[in-house]
PDB file with SEQRES, HELIX, SHEET and CRYST1 records, atoms N, CA, C and O in Angstrom:
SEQRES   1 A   76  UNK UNK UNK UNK UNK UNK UNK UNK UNK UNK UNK UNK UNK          
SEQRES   2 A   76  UNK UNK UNK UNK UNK UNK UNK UNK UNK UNK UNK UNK UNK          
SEQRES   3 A   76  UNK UNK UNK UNK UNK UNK UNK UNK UNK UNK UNK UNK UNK          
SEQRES   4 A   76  UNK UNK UNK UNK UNK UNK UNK UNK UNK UNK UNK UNK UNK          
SEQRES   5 A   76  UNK UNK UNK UNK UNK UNK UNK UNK UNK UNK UNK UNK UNK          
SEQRES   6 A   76  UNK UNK UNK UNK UNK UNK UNK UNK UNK UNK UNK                  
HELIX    1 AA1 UNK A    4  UNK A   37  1                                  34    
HELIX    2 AA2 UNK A   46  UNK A   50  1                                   5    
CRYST1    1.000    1.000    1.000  90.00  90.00  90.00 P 1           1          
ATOM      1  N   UNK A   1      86.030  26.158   4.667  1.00  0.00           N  
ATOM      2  CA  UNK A   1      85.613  27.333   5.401  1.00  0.00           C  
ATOM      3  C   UNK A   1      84.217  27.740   4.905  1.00  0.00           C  
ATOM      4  O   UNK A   1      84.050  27.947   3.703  1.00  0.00           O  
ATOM      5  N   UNK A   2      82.966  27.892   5.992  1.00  0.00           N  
ATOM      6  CA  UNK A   2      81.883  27.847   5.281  1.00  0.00           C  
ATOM      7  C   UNK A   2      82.123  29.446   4.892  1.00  0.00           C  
ATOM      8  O   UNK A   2      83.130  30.051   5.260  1.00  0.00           O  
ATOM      9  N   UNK A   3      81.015  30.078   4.063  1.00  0.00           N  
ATOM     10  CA  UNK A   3      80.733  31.008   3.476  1.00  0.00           C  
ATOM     11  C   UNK A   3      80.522  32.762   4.142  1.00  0.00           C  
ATOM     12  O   UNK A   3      80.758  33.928   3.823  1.00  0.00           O  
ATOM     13  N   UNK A   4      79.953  31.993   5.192  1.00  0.00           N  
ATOM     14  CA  UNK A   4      79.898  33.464   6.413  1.00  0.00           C  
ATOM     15  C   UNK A   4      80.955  33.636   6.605  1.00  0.00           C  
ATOM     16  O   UNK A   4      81.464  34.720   6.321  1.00  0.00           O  
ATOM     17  N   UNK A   5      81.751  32.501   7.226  1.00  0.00           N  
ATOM     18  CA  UNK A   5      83.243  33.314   7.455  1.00  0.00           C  
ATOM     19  C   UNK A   5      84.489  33.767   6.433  1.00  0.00           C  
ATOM     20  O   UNK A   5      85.486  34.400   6.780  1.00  0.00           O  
ATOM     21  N   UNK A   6      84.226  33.353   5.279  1.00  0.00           N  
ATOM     22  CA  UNK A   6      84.602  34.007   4.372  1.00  0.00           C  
ATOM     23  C   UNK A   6      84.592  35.668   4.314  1.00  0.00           C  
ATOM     24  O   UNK A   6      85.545  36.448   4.331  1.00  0.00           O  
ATOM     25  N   UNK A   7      83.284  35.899   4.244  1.00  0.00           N  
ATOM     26  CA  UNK A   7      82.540  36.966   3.874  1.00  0.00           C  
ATOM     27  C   UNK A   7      83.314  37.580   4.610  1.00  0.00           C  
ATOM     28  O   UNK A   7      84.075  38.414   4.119  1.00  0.00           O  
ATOM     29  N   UNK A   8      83.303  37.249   6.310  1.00  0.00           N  
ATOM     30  CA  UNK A   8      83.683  37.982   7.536  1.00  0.00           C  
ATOM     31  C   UNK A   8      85.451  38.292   7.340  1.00  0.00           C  
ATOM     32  O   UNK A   8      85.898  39.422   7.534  1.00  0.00           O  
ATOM     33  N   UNK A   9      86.219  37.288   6.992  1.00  0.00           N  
ATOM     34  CA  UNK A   9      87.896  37.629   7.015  1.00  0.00           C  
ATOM     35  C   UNK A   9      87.904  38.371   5.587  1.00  0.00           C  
ATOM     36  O   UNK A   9      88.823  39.184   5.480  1.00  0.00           O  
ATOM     37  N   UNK A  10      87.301  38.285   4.790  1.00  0.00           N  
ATOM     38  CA  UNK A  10      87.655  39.442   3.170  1.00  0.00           C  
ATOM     39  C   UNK A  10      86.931  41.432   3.511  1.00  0.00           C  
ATOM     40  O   UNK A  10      87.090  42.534   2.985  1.00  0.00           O  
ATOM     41  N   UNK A  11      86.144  40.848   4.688  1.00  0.00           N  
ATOM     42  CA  UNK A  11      85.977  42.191   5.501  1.00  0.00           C  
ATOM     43  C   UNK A  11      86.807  42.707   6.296  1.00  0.00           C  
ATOM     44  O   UNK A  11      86.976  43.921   6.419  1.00  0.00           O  
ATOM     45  N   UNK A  12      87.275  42.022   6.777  1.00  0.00           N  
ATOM     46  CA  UNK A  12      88.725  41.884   8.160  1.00  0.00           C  
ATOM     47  C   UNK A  12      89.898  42.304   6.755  1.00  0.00           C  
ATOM     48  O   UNK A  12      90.613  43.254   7.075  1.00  0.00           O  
ATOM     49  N   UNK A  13      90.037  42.042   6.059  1.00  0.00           N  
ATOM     50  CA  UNK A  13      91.530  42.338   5.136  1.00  0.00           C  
ATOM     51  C   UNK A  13      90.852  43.325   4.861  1.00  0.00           C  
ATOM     52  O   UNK A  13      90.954  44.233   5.686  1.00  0.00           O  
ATOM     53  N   UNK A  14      90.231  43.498   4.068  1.00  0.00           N  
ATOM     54  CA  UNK A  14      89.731  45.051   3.701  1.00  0.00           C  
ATOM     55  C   UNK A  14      90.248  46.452   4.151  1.00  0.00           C  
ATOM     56  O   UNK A  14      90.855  47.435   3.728  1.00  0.00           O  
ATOM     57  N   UNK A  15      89.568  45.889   5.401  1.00  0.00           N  
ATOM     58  CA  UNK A  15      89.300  47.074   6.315  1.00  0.00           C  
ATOM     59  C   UNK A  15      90.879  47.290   7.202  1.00  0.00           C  
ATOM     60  O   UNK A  15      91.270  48.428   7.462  1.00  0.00           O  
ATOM     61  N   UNK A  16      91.533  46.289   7.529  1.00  0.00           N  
ATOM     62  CA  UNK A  16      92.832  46.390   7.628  1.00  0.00           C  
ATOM     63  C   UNK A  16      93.661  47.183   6.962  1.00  0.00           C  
ATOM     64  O   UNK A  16      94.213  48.205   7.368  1.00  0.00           O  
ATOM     65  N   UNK A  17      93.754  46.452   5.468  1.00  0.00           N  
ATOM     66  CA  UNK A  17      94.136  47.411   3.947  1.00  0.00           C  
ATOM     67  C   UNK A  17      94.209  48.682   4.268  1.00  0.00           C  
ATOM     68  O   UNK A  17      95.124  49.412   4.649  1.00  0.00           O  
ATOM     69  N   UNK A  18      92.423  48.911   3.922  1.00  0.00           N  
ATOM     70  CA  UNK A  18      92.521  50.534   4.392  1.00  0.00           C  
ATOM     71  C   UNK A  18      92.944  51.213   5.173  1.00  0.00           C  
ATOM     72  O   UNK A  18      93.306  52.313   4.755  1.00  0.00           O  
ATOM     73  N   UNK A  19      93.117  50.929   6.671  1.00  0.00           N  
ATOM     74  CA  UNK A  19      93.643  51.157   7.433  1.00  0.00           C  
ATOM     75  C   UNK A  19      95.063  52.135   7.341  1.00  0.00           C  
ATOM     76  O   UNK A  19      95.419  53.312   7.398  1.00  0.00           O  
ATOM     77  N   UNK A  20      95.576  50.799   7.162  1.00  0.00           N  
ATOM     78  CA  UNK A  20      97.186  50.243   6.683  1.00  0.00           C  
ATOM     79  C   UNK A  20      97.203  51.645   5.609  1.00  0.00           C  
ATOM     80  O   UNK A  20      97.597  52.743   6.001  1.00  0.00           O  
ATOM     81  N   UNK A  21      96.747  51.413   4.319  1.00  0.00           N  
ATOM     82  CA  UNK A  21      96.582  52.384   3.423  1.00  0.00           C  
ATOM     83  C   UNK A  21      96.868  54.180   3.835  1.00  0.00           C  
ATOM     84  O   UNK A  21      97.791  54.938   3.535  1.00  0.00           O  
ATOM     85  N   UNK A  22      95.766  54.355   4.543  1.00  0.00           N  
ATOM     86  CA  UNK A  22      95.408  55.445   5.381  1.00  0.00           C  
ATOM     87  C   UNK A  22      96.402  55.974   6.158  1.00  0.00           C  
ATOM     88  O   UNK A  22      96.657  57.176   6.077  1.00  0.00           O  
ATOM     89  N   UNK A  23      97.175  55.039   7.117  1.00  0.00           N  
ATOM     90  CA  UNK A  23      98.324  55.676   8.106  1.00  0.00           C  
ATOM     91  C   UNK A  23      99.495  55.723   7.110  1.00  0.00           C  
ATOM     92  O   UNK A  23     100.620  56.059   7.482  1.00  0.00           O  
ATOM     93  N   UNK A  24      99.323  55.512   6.319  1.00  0.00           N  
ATOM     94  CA  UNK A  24     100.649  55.318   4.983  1.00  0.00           C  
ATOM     95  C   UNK A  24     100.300  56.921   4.535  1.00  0.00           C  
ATOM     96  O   UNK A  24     100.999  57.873   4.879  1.00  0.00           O  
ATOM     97  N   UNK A  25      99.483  56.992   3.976  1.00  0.00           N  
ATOM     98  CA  UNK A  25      99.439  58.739   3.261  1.00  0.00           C  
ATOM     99  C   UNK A  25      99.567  59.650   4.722  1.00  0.00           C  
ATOM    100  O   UNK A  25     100.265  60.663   4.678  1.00  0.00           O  
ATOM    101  N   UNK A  26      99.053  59.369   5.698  1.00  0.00           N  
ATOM    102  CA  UNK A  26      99.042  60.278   6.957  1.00  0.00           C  
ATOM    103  C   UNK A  26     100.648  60.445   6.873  1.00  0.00           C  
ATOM    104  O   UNK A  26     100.937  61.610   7.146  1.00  0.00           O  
ATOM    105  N   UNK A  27     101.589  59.795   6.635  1.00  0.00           N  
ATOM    106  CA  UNK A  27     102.991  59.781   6.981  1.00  0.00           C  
ATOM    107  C   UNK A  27     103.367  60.867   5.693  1.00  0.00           C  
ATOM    108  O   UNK A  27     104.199  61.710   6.026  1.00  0.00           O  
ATOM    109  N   UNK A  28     103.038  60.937   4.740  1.00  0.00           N  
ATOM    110  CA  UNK A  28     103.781  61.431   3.731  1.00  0.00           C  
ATOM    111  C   UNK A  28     104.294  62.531   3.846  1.00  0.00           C  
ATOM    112  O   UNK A  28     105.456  62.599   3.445  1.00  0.00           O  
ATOM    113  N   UNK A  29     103.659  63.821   4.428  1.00  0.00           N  
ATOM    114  CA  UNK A  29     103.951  65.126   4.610  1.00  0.00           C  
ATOM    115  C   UNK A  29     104.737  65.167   5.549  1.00  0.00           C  
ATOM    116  O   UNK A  29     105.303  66.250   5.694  1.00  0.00           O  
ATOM    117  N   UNK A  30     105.023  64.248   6.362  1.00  0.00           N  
ATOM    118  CA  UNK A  30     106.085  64.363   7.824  1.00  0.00           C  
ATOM    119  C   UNK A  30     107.265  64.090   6.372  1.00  0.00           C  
ATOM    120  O   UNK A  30     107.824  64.974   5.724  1.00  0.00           O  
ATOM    121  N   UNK A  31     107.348  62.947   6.224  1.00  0.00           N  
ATOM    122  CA  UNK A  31     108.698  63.060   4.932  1.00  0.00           C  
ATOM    123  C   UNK A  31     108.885  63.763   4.097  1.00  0.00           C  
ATOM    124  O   UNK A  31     110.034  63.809   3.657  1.00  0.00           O  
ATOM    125  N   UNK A  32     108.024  64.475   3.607  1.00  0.00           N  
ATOM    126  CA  UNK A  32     108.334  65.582   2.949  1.00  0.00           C  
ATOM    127  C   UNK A  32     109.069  66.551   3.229  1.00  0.00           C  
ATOM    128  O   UNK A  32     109.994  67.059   2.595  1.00  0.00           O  
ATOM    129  N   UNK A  33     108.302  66.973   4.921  1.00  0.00           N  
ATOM    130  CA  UNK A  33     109.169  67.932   5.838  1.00  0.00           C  
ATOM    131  C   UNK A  33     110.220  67.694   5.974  1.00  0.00           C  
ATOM    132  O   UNK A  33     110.973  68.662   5.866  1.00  0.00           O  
ATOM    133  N   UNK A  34     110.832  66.403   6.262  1.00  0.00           N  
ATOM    134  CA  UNK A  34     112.189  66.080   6.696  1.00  0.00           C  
ATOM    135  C   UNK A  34     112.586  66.669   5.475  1.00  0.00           C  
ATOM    136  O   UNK A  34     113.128  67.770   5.568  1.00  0.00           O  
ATOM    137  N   UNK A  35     112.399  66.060   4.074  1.00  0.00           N  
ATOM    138  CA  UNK A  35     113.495  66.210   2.776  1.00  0.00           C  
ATOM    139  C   UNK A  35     113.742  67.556   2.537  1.00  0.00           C  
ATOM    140  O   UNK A  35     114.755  67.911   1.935  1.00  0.00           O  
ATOM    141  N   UNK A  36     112.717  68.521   3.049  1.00  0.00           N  
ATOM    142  CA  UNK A  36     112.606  69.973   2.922  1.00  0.00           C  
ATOM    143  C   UNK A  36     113.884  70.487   3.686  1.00  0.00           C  
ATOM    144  O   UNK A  36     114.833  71.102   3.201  1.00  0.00           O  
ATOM    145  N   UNK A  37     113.676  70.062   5.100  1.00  0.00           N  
ATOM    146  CA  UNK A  37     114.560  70.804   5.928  1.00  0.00           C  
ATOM    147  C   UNK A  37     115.949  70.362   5.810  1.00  0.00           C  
ATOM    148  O   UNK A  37     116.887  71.073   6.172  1.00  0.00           O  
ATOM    149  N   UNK A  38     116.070  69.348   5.374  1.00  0.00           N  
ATOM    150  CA  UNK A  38     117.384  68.368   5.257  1.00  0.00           C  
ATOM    151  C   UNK A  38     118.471  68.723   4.015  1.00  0.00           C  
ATOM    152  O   UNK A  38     119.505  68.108   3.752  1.00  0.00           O  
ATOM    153  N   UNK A  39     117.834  70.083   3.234  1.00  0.00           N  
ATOM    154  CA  UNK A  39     118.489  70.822   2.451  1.00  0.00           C  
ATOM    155  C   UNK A  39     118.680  72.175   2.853  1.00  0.00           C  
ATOM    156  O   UNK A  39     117.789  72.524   3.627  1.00  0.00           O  
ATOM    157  N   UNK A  40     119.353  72.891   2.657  1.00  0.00           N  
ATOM    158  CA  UNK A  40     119.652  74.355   2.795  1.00  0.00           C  
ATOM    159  C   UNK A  40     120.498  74.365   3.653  1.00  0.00           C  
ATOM    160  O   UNK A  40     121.347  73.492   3.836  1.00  0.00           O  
ATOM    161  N   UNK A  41     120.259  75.914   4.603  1.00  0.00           N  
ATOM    162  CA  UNK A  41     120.598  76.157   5.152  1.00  0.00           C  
ATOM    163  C   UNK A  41     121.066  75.805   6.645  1.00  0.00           C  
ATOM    164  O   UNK A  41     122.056  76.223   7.243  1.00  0.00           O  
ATOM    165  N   UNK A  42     120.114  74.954   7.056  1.00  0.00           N  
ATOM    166  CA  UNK A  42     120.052  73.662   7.950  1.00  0.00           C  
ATOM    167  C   UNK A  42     120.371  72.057   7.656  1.00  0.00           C  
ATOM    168  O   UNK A  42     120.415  70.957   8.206  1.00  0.00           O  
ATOM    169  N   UNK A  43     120.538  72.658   6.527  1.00  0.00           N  
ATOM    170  CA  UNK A  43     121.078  70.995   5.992  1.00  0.00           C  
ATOM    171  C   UNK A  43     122.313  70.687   5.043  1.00  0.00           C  
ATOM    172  O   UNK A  43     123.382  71.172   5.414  1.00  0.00           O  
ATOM    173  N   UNK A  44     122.313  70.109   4.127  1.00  0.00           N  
ATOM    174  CA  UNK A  44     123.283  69.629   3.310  1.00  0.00           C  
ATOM    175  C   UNK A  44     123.456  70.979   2.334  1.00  0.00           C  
ATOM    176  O   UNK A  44     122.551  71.477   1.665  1.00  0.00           O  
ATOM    177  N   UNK A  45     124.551  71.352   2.400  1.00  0.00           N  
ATOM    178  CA  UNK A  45     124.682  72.791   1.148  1.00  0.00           C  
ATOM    179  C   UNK A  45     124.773  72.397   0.048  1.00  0.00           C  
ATOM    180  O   UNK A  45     125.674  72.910  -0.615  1.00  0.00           O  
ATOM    181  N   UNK A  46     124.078  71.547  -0.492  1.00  0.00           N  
ATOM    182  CA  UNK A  46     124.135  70.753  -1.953  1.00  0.00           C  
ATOM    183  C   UNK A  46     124.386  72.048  -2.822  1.00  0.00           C  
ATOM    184  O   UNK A  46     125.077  71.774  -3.804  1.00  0.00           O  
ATOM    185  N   UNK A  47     124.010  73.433  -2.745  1.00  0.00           N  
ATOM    186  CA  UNK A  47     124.346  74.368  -3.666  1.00  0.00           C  
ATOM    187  C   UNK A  47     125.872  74.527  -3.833  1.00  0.00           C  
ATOM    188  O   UNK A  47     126.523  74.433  -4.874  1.00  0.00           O  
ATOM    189  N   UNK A  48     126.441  74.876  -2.160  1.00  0.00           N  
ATOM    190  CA  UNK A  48     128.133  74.729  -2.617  1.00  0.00           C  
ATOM    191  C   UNK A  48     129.062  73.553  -3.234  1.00  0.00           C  
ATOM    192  O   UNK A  48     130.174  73.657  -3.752  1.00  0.00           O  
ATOM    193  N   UNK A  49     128.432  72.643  -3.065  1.00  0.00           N  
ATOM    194  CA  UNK A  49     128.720  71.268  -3.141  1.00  0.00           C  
ATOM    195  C   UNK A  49     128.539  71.551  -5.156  1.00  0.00           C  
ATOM    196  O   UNK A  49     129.466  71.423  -5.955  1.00  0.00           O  
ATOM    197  N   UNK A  50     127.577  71.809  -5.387  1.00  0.00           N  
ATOM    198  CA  UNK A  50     127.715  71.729  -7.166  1.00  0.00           C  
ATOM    199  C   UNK A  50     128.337  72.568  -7.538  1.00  0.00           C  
ATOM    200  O   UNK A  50     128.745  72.393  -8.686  1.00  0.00           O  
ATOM    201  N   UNK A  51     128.725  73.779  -6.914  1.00  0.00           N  
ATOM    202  CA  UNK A  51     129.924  74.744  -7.683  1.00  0.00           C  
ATOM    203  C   UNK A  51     130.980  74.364  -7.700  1.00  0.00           C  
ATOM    204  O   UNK A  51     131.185  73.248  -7.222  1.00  0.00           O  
ATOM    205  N   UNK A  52     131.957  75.042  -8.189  1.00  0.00           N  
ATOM    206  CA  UNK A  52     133.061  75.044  -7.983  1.00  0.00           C  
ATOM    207  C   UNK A  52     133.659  75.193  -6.911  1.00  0.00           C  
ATOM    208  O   UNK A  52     133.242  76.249  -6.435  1.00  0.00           O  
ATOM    209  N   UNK A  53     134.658  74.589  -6.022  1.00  0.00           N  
ATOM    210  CA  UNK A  53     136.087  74.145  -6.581  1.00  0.00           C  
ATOM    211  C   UNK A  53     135.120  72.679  -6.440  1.00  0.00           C  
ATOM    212  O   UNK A  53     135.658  71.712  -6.978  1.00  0.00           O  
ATOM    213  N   UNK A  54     134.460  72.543  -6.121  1.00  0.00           N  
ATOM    214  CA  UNK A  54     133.714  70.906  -5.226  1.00  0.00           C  
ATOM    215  C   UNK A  54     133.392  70.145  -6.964  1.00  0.00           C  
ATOM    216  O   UNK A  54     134.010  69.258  -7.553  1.00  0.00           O  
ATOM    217  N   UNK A  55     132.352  70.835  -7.314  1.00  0.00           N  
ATOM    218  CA  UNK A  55     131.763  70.292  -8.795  1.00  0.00           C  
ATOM    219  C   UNK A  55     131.147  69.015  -8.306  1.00  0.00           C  
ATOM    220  O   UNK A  55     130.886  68.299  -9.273  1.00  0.00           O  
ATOM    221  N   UNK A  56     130.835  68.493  -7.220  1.00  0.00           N  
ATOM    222  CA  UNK A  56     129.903  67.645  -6.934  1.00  0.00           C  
ATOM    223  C   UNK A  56     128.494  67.475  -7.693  1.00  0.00           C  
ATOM    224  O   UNK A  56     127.446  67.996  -7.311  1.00  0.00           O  
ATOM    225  N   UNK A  57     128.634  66.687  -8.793  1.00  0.00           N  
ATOM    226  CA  UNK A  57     126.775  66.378  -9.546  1.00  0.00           C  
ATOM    227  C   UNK A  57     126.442  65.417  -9.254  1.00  0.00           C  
ATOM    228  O   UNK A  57     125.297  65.390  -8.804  1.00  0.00           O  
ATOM    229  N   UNK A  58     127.128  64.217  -9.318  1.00  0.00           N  
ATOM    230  CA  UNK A  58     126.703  62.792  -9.098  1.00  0.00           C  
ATOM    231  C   UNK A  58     126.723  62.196 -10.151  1.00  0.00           C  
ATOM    232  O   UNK A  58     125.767  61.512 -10.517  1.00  0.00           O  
ATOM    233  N   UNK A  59     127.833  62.339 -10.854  1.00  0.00           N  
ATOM    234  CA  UNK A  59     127.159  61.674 -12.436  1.00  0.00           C  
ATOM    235  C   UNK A  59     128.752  60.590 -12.132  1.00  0.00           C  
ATOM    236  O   UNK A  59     129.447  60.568 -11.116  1.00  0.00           O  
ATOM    237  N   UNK A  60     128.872  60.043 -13.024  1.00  0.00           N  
ATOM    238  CA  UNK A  60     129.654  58.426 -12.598  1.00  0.00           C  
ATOM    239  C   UNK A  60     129.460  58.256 -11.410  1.00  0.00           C  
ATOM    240  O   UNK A  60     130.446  58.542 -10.730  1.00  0.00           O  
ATOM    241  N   UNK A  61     128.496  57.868 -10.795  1.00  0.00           N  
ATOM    242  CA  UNK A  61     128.734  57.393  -8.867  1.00  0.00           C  
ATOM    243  C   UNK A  61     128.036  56.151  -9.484  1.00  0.00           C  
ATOM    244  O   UNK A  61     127.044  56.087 -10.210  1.00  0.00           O  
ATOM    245  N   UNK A  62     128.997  55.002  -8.886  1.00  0.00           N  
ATOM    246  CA  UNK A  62     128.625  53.459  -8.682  1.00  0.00           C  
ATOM    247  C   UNK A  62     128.554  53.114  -7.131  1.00  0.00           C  
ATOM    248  O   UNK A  62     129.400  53.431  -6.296  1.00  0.00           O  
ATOM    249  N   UNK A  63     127.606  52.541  -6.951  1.00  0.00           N  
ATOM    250  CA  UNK A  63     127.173  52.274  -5.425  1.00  0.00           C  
ATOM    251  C   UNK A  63     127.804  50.490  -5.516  1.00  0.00           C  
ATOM    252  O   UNK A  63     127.580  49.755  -6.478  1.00  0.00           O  
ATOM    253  N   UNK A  64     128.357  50.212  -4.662  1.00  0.00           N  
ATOM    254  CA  UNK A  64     129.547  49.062  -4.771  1.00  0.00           C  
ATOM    255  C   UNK A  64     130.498  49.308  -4.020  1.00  0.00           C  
ATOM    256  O   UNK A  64     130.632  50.295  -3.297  1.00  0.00           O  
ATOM    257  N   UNK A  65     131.431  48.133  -4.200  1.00  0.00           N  
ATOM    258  CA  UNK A  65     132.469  48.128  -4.058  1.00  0.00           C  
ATOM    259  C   UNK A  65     133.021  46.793  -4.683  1.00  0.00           C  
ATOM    260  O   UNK A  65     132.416  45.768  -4.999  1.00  0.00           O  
ATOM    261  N   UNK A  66     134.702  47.203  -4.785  1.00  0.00           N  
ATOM    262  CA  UNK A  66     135.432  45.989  -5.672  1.00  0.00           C  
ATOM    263  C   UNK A  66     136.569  45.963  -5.318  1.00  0.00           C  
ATOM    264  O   UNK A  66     137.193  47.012  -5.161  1.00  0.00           O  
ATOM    265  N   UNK A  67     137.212  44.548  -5.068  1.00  0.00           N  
ATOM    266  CA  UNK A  67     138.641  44.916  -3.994  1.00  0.00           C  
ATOM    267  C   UNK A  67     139.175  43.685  -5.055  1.00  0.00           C  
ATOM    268  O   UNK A  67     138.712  42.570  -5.296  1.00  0.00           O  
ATOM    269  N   UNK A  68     140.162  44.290  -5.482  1.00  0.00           N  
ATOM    270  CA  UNK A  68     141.189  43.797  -6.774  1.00  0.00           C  
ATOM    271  C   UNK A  68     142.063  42.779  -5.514  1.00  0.00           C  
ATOM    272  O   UNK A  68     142.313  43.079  -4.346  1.00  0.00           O  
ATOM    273  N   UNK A  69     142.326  41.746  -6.131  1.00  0.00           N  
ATOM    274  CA  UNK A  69     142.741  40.454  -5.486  1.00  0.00           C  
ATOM    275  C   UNK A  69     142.232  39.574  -4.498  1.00  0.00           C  
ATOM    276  O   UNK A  69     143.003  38.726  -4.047  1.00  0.00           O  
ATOM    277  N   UNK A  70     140.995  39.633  -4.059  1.00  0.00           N  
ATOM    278  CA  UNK A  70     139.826  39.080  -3.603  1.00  0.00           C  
ATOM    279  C   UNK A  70     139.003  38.131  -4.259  1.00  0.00           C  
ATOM    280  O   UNK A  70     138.240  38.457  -5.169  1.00  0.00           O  
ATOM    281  N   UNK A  71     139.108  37.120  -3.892  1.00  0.00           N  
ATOM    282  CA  UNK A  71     138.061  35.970  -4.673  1.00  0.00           C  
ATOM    283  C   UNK A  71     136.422  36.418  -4.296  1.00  0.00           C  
ATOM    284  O   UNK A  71     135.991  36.946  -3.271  1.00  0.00           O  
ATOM    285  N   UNK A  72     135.796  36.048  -5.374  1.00  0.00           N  
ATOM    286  CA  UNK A  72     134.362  36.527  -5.036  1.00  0.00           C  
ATOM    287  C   UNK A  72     133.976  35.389  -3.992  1.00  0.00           C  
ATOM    288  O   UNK A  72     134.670  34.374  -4.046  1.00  0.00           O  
ATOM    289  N   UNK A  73     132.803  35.438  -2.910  1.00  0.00           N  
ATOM    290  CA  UNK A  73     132.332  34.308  -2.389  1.00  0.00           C  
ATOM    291  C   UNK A  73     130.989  34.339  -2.925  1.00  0.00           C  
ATOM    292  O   UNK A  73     130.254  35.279  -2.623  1.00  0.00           O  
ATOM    293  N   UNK A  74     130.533  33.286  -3.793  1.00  0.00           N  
ATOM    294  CA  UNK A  74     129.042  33.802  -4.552  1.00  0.00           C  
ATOM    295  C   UNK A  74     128.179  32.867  -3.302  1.00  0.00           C  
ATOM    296  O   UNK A  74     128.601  31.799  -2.859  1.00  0.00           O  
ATOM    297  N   UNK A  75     127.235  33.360  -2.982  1.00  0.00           N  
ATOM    298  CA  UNK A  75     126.098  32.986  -2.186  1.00  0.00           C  
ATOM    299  C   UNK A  75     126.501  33.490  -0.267  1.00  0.00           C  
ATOM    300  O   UNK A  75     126.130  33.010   0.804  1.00  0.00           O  
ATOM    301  N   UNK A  76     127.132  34.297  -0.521  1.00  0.00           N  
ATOM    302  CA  UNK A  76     127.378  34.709   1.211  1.00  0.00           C  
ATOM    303  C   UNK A  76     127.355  36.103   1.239  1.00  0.00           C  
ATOM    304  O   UNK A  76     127.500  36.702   2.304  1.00  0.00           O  
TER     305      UNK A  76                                                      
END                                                                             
């Protein structure tokens, strides 16, 4: 690949990158909003949820599952 067009596609990624880069932070504050609203009063009552009678914290939670008399199938 001669040298000009080098020059020309490491300009082309670049500027892509940035791009790419750019609409990535533009998104952040929309997710933020969601995580905002997606608690309280409009959302998940995670406050009643940690009191009592519930006591919901999250502390032993294993994400899994395990089914006693099941052979494992390793690679599927």
């Amino acid at each position: 690949m001669p040298v000009a067009q080098r020059k020309i596609m490491k300009r082309l990624v670049w500027g892509l990158s940035g791009l790419t880069l750019s609409l990535a932070l533009l998104g952040i504050p929309a997710i933020a909003r969601t995580i905002v609203s997606s608690i309280g009063d409009t959302g998940v009552q995670a406050g009643i949820l940690h009191a009592p009678p519930y006591n919901l914290t999250g502390r032993k939670i294993a994400i899994g599952q395990v089914e006693i008399g099941r052979p494992a199938l390793f690679g599927l």
